[in-house]
C-alpha positions in Angstrom: 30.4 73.8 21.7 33.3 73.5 19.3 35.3 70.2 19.4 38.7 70.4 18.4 41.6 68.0 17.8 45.3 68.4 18.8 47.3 65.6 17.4 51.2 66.5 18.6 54.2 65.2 20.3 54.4 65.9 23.8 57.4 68.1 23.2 55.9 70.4 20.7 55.3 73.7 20.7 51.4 73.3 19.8 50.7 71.4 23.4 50.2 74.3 25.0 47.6 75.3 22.8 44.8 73.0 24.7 45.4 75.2 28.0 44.4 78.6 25.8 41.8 76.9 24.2 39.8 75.1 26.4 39.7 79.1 28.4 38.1 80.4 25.4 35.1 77.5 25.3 36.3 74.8 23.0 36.5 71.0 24.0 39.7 69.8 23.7 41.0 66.4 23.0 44.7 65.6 22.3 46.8 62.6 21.0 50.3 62.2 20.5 50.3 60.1 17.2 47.6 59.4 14.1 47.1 56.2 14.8 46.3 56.9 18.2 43.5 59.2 17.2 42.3 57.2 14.9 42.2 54.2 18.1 40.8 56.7 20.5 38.1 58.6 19.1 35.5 59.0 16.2 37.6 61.5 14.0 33.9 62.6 12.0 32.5 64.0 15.7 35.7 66.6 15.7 34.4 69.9 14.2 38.8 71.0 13.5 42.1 69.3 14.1 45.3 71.1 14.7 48.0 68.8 13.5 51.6 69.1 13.8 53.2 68.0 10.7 56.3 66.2 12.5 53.3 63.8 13.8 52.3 62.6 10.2 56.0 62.6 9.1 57.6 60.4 12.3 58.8 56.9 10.9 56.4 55.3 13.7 53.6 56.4 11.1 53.0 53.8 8.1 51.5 56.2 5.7 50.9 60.3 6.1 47.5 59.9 4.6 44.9 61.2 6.4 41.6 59.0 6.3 38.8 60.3 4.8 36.6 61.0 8.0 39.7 63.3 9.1 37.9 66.7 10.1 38.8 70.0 8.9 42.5 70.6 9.6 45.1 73.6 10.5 48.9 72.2 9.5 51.5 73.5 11.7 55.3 72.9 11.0 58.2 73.5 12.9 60.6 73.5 9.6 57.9 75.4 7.2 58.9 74.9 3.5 57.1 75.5 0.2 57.0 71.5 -0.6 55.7 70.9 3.2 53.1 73.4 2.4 52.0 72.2 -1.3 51.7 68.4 0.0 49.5 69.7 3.3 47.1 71.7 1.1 46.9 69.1 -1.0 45.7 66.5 1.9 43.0 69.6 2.6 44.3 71.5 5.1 42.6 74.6 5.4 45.6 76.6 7.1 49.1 76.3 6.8 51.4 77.9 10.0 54.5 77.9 11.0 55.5 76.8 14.5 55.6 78.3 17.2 52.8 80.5 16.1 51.5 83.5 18.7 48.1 82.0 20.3 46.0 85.1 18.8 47.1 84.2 15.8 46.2 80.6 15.6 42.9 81.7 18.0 42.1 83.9 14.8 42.7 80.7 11.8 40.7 78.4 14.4 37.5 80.5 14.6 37.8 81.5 10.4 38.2 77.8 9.9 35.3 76.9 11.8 33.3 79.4 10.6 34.5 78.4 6.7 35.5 81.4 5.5 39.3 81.4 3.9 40.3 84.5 2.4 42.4 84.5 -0.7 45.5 85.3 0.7 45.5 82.9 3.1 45.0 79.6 0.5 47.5 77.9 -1.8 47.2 79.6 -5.3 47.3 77.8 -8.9 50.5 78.8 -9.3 52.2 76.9 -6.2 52.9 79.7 -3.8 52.2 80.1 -0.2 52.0 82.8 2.5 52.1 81.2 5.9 51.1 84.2 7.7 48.7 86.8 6.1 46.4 88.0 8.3 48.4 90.2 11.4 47.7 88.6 15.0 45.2 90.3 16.8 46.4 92.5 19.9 46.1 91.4 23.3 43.8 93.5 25.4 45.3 94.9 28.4 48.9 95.5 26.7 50.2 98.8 25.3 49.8 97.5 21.8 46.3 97.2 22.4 45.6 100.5 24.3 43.9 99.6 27.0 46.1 98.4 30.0 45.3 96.9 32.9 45.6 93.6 34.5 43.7 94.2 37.8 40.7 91.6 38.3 38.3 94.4 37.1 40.1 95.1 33.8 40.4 91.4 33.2 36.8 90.7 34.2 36.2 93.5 31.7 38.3 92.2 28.9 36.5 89.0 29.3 33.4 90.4 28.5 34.8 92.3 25.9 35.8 89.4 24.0 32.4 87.2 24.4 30.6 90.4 22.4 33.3 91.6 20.0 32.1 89.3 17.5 28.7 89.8 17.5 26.3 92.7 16.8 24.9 93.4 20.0 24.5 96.5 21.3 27.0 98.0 23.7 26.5 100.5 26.5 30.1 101.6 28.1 29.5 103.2 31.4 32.3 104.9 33.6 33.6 108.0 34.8 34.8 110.8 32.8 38.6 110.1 31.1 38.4 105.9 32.1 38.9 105.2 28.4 35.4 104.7 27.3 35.8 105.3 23.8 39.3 103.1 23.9 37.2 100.1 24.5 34.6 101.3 22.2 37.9 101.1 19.3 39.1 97.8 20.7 35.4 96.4 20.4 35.8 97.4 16.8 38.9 96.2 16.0 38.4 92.5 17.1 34.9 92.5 15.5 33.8 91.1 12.4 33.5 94.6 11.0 37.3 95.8 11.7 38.0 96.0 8.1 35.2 99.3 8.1 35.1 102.4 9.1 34.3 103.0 13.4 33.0 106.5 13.2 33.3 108.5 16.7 30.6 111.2 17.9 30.8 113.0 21.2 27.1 114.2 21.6 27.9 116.9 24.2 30.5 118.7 21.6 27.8 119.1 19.4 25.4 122.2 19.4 22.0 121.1 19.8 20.2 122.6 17.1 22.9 121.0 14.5 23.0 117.3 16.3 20.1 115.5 14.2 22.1 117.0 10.7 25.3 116.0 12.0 23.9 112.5 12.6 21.4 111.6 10.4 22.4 114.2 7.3 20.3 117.1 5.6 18.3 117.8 2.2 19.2 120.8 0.2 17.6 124.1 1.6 16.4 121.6 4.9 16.4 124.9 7.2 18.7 127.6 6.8 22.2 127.2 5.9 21.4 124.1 4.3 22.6 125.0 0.6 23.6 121.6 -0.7 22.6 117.9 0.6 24.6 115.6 3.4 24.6 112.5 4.8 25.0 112.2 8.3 27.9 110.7 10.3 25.5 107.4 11.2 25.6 107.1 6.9 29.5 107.2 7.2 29.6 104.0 9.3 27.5 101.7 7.5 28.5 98.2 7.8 31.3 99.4 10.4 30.7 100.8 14.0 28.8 103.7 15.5 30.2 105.0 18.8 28.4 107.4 20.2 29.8 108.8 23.2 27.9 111.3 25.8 24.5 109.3 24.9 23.5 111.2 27.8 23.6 114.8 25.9 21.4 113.3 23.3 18.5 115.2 22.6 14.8 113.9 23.0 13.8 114.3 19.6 17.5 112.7 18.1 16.6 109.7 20.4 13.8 109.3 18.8 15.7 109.4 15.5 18.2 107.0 16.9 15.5 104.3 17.8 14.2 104.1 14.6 17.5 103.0 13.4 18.0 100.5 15.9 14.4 99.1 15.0 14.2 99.5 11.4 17.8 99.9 10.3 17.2 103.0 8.0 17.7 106.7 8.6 15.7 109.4 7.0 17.6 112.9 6.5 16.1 116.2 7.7 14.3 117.2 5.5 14.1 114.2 3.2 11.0 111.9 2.4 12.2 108.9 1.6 14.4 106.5 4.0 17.8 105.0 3.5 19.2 101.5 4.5 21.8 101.3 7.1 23.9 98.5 9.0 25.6 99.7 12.1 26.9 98.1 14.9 25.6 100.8 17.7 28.6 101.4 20.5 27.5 104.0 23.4 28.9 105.4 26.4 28.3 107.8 29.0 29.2 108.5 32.8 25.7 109.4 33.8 22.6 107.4 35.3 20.5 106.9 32.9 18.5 104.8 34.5 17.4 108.4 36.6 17.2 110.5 33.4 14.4 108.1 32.4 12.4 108.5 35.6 13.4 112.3 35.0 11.7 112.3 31.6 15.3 112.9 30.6 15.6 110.3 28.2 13.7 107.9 26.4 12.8 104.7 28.2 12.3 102.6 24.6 15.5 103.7 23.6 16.8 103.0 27.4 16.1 99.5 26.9 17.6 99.2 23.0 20.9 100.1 24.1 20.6 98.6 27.3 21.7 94.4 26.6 25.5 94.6 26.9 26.9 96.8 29.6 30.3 97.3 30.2 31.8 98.8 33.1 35.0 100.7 33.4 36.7 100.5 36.8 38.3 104.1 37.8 41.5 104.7 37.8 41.9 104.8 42.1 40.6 101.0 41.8 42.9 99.8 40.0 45.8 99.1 42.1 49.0 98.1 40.4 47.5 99.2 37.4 48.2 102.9 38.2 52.3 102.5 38.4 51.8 100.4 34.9 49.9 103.0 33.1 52.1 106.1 34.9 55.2 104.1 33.3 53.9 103.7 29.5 52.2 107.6 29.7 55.8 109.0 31.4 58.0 107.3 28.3 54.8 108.4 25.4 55.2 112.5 27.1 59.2 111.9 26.8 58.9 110.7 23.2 56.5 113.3 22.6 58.6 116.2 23.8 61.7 115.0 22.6 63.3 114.6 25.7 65.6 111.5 27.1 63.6 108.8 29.2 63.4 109.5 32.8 63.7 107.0 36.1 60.3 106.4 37.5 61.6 106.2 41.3 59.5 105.0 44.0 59.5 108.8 45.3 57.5 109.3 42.0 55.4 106.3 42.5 54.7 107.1 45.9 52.9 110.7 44.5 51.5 108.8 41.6 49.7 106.3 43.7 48.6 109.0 46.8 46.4 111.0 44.4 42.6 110.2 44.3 42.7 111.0 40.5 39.3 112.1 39.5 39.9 112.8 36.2 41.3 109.1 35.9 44.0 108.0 33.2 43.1 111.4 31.3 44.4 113.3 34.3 47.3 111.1 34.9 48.6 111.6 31.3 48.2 115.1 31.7 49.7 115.3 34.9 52.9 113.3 33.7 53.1 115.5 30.2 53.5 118.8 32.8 56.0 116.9 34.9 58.5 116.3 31.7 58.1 119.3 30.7 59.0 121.0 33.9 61.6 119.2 35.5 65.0 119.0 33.7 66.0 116.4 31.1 66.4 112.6 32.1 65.0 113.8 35.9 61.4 113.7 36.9 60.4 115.7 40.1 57.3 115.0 41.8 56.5 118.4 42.9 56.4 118.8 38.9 52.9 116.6 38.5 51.3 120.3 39.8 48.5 117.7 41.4 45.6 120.1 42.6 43.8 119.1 45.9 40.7 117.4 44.6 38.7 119.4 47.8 39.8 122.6 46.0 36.8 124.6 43.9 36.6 125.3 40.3 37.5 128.9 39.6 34.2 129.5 38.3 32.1 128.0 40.5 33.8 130.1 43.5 32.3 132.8 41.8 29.1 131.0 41.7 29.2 130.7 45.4 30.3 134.4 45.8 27.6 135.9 43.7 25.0 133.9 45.3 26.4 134.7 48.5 25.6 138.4 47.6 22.1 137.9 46.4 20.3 136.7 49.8 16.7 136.4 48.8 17.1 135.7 45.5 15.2 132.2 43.7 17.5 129.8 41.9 16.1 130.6 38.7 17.4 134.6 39.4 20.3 133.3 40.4 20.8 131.0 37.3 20.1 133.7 35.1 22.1 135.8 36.6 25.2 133.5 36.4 24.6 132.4 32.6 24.0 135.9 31.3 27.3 137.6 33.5 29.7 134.2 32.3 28.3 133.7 28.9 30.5 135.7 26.8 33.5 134.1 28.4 32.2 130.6 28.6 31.3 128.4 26.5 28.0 126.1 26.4 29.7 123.1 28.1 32.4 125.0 30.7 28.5 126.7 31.7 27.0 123.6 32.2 29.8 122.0 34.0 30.0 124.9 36.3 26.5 124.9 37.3 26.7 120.9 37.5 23.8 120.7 35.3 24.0 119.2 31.3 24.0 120.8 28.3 20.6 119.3 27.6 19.4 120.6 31.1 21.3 123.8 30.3 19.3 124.4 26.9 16.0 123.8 28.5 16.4 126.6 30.8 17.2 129.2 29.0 14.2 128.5 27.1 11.9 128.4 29.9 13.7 131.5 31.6 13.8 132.9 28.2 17.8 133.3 28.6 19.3 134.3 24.8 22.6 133.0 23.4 25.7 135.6 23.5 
């Protein structure tokens, strides 16, 4: 544990900071005065000190030297100048802020000071100059700017998490249902981490045909099968030393996963078709709404590679659990579809609210956004009708698979496996692979391996 130093008046605006701090894991000791530190405790046993200047600068103080067992320190002054920051750098302070400062920011030059790495831009230069603010603050999770929002117990319990594992490398399996945000978190995981300044790379692993997933992924040689008239790398190539999402893990094929634990074990891809390996470091991000615990005992998916992605999880609540959260969201969306349509902000009422919060929202925040993007455009300018929102019973049947349930109503006697090939080859050429899938409540893995074994050809 990390054992800081506040030395600040009681009135300052640096106080606060051993609330915040002490949340995130750090012991905390404060004093009001130099001296008093220096009385109190053993300044070498401090691993950083955040001092306010006006401390080190009060009358009461005989000398603003610091002794030489002073820790590493941040300097933060309430009346920042270019000779206040020359003579703090010069008594080897590794920051110098301004006060107030937001608490990302200074959570941000607390855990780069501690971990001894001071960028450039952020140090005094040889020719006297300063910038007292380089680095932008990092975005607080569960606010619009951050894009995920939510402060129901769940979202914060999630957001907790979230911020214990951002700065590492670990692993991440997202789970929730379809349109929760998944692959928001999967950016925001990104963004605080240690790789932020490369490239996240996103891959949905259902929107991908099958035969063309492994070459999407893991890249081609030159005449690898046909089609292949020039060499590729693969999408898991394009986000070396950044982040690999990969949502729909689920859809993955058996013989990808066993492409995909080989870079989780080894750290090196090998193209299709190639001989020799390459390097690669990823930080591996997945997410999917299925059990994939079931697919294993299925023989759906590989248990090895189960058990590789399998040491963070992170669940997403959906959206009917999340309380207040829902009119908070329904807000932000309803001004974003009135920007976006260029129409003039509406009055969410509580009549709107009310029908908001009454649906059961399976699609989740997906749905919502939809839902409100139809309302603004229906309903006339600066209004917002409820009836607008078009919600559709969620008991209601999916056009196609109520002719699912009609045409096996008119087969009586006929095996699944007639009936399945009866549906696929009669909706094929209006349908594609997933909309087939979906409406037979089967994947597009599952869907693949029966045509093969029912010997069911592509349109």
């Amino acid at each position: 544990m990390h054992h800081i130093l506040i030395i600040c008046p009681d009135n300052s605006e640096l106080s606060s900071a051993e609330k915040w701090l002490s949340k995130y894991g750090f012991q905390v000791n404060t004093s009001l005065t130099l001296k008093q530190a220096e009385k109190y405790y053993e300044l070498s046993e401090f691993h950083l000190a955040l001092v306010d200047l006006e401390c080190l600068n009060a009358p009461s103080e005989a000398t603003a030297t610091l002794p030489k067992d002073f820790p590493p320190h941040i300097a933060l002054d309430a009346r920042p100048s270019l000779s206040s920051a020359v003579n703090a750098m010069a008594q080897g302070a590794v920051y110098y802020l301004p006060l107030p400062s937001e608490p990302d920011t200074l959570l941000k030059h607390v855990i780069d000071a501690l971990d001894g790495q001071v960028s450039n831009n952020q140090t005094l230069s040889n020719d006297s100059t300063t910038l007292f603010e380089a680095t932008p603050p990092e975005l607080q999770l569960g606010t619009a700017q951050s894009g995920i929002i939510g402060q129901c117990p769940p979202m914060q319990e999630l957001f907790s998490d979230m911020t214990k594992v951002a700065h590492t490398d670990v692993t991440v399996l997202i789970r929730g249902e379809s349109g929760t945000g998944k692959e928001l978190v999967a950016k925001a995981l990104h963004n605080l981490s240690n790789r932020s300044k490369h490239d996240i790379v996103s891959v949905n692993c259902a929107a991908i045909p099958e035969n063309l997933i492994e070459s999407e992924l893991f890249g081609h040689e030159k005449g690898a099968f046909t089609g292949a008239v020039s060499a590729r790398d693969g999408l898991i190539f394009a986000a070396d030393k950044g982040t690999l999402f990969l949502d729909e893990i689920g859809e993955l094929p058996l013989e990808a996963q066993a492409r995909l634990l080989r870079v989780l074990q080894e750290g090196e891809i090998r193209r299709v078709g190639a001989i020799q390996s390459t390097k690669v470091d990823i930080r591996l991000v997945t997410a999917t709404h299925r059990d994939l615990m079931k697919m294993v005992q299925q023989g759906l998916f590989r248990e090895d590679l189960y058990y590789r992605l399998y040491v963070m999880e992170l669940l997403l609540p959906p959206l009917r659990q999340r309380g207040d959260d829902i009119s908070m969201i329904a807000k932000i969306l309803l001004e974003k579809a009135c920007t976006k349509h260029h129409r003039p902000s509406c009055d969410y009422s509580k009549t709107f609210d009310q029908a908001i919060r009454s649906h059961h929202w399976p699609g989740n925040v997906r749905e919502l956004e939809n839902a409100l993007e139809r309302a603004v455009i229906l309903s006339p300018p600066g209004k917002i009708d409820p009836a607008n929102l078009k919600l559709a019973n969620i008991s209601k049947v999916s056009e196609p698979a109520k002719q699912a349930t009609s045409l096996l109503e008119g087969m009586n006697g006929t095996s699944l496996n007639d009936y399945f090939k009866h549906f696929v080859i009669t909706h094929q050429q209006h349908m594609s692979e997933t909309e087939l899938a979906h409406s037979l409540g089967i994947s597009r893995k599952s869907l693949w391996e029966r045509r093969q074994k029912l010997n069911i050809a592509k349109k």
